[in-house]
Residue, then its C-alpha position, 0 to 999 in steps of 0.5 A: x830619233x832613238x832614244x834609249x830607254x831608262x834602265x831599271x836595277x832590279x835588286x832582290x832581296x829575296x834572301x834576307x827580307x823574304x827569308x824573314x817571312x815565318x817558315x821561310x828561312x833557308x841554310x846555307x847550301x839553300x841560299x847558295x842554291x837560289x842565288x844562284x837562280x837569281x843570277x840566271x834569272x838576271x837580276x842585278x843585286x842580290x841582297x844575300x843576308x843580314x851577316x851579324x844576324x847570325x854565323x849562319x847568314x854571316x856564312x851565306x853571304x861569305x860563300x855567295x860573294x865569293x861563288x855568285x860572280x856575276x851580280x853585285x852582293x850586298x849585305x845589310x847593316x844598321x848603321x853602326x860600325x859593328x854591323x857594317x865591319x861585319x858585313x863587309x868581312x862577308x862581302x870583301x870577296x866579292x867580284x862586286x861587292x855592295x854595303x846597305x846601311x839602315x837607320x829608322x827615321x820615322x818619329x815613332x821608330x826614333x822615339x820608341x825603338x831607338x829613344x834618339x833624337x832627329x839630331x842623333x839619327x841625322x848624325x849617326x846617318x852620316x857617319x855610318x855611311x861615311x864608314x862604310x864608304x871608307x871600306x866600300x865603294x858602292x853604299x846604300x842607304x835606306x832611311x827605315x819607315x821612310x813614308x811615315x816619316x816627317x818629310x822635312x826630315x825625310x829631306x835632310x837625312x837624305x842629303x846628309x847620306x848623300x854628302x856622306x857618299x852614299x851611291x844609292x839611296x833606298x826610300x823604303x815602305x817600311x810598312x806598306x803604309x803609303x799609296x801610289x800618288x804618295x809615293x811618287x809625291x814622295x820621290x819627285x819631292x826628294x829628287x827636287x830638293x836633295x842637293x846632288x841627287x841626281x848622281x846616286x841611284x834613287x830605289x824603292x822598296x816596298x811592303x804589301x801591308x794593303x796590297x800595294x807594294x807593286x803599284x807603289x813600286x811602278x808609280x816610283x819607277x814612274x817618278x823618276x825610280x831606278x832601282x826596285x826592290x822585290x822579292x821572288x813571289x813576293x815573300x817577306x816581313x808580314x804581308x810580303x813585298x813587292x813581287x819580282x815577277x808582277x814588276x817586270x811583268x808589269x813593264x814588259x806587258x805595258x811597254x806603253x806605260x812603263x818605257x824602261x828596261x830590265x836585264x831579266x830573263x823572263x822565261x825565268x820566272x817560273x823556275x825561280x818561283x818553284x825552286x823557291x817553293x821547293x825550298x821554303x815548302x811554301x806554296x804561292x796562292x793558286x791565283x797568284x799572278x804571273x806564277x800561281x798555278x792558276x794564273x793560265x788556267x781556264x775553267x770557265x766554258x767562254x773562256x775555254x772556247x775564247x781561249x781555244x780560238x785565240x789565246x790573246x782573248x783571255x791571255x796578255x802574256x804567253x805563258x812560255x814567256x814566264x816559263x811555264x809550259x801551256x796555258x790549262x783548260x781546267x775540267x770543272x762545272x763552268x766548263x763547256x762542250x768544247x773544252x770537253x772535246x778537247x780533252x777527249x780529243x787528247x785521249x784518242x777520242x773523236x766525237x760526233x756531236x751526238x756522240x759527245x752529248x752523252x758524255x757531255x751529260x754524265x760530264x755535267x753531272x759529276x762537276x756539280x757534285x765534285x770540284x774537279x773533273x780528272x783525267x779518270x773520271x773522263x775516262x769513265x764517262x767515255x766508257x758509261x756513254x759508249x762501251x763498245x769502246x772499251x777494247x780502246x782503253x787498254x791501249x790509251x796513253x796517260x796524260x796529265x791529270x784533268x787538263x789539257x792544254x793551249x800552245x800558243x806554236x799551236x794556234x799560231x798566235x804570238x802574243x803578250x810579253x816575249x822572254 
């Protein structure tokens, strides 16, 4: 007997919480313009902005309802009337429109940013959401710092935003402070004691403070989750947040673990992540996952011959299904005969073996002294060891520089996450 397979909201948030990483703020063209990305990439909620922050983001949120059509809009609030009246004058276009309602819950935040009681903030709770149900049909409620919250609490602002007719209730990790096992202690103990739970949409949204954010947000998925909040390579407050891109990843590659579905296109992960470098000018780190540029490049000799004779021995995903063209064979000192020949190959050159040896020697040479081998440097090498070739060098076709590359279509392998 089939049975159908959980589906997962994917909410970005990648325009308000990611905007608020230092640098990577947007105007409102550069928001409009990634939003609509998001749409192609198929997530499900995008988060435009904060619309009392400023005329700015009020602006962005107002063009991207009305422009984005597609996926819900939501705009935040803290809870007070203000800010909701706001926001929802930014949304009230929108094909589907969503509010999110905060309110800071831990004992430190209410004692020191909020100088409220736990009775005032269960009050305020309520009547913020009931507000904004009154001008929205679709609500969130996120009970800010909710892991470094008293769980008791916990419980009881979660069912006071329930009764008040929240339909989606957002347990955030404010501060990356929370583990896995935590975590989704955490969400199996409000599922069992919240009254009427099973009616709203459980999310997640966590901060990578310890390098946690994803595996925090699958062992809530795991638990009974079914809305993740993340962002595009994972900019946000601080450390970031949970990386889009590792999330789905994640359940595409480990089916097994993660039986659950999501409306993204895959293939779509690459240019979101580069449209996003283009407009913040922050580059991923280079071993970023799933997009940095070295996630399918290979230096290492045994790698490069393991990778050569099939992709699947150093690869759990085709590149393609990410959006990235091929994987790289990097040129550098751990590198190895055959990546050598390889690139040779792709310059027009086919070598005997003693041929290659002596321009495998000079090749050794050089990446002990440099960091990186590039196509000219080949070149030269090529032209030291056999200068009776140097009539072909005038005709050569440039190439990309130091790398060759895997097609997966080339080796007839088909493997790891398709889009």
């Amino acid at each position: 007997m089939h049975t159908a397979k959980p589906r997962i909201t994917i909410f970005d948030t990648t325009l308000r919480d990611g905007e608020q990483s230092p640098g990577c703020s947007m105007t409102v063209e550069e928001k409009l313009r990634m939003a609509r990305q998001l749409e192609r990439l198929g997530v499900d909620v995008i988060e435009a902005g904060f619309p009392i922050a400023s005329d700015g983001d009020f602006e962005a949120v107002r063009q991207i309802a009305q422009q984005v059509r597609r996926p819900i809009i939501c705009g935040l609030a803290r809870a007070s009337q203000q800010d909701i009246a706001r926001a929802w004058d930014a949304l009230q276009h929108a094909a589907h429109p969503r509010l999110h309602v905060f309110l800071a819950t831990s004992d430190i935040h209410l004692q020191f940013k909020l100088n409220m009681t736990r009775e005032q903030c269960l009050q305020q709770a309520a009547e913020s959401v009931a507000y904004a149900r009154s001008l929205c049909t679709d609500v969130e409620f996120s009970p800010e710092d909710a892991t470094r919250t008293d769980r008791a609490f916990l419980v009881q602002v979660v069912q006071a935003v329930v009764d008040a007719g929240a339909t989606t209730v957002n347990i955030p990790d404010t501060v990356g402070f929370t583990t896995p096992t935590e975590f989704a202690d955490i969400i199996t103990m409000l599922r069992r004691e919240v009254r009427g739970i099973e009616s709203v949409v459980m999310s997640v949204h966590c901060h990578n403070d310890l390098g946690l954010a994803v595996a925090n947000s699958l062992a809530a998925v795991s638990a009974g989750a079914r809305q993740v909040e993340c962002t595009i390579n994972g900019i946000g407050e601080r450390a970031g947040n949970a990386s889009l891109e590792e999330v789905i990843m994640a359940t595409r590659v480990r089916a097994d673990l993660y039986p659950v579905e999501t409306a993204i296109h895959t293939a779509e992960l690459y240019p979101s992540s580069q449209l996003l470098t283009e407009i913040t000018s922050v580059d991923v780190q280079p071993n970023k996952a799933i997009v940095g540029r070295n996630a399918f490049a290979h230096e290492a000799g045994i790698h490069q011959h393991g990778m050569m004779k099939n992709p699947l021995t150093y690869e759990i995903m085709t590149p393609q299904s990410v959006g990235v063209p091929d994987s790289k064979l990097v040129l550098g000192k751990h590198s190895g005969r055959a990546a050598l020949n390889l690139h040779c190959q792709r310059l027009g050159y086919q070598f005997d073996r003693r041929q290659l040896d002596e321009v495998y020697r000079r090749f050794v040479a050089l990446a002990d002294q440099i960091k990186m081998v590039e196509e000219h440097d080949v070149l030269q090498m090529i032209r030291d060891a056999h200068p009776e070739l140097t009539p072909q060098f005038d005709s050569l076709i440039s190439t990309p520089a130091n790398i060759a590359t895997v097609s997966s279509t080339q080796t007839g392998q088909g493997y790891g996450a398709q889009a």
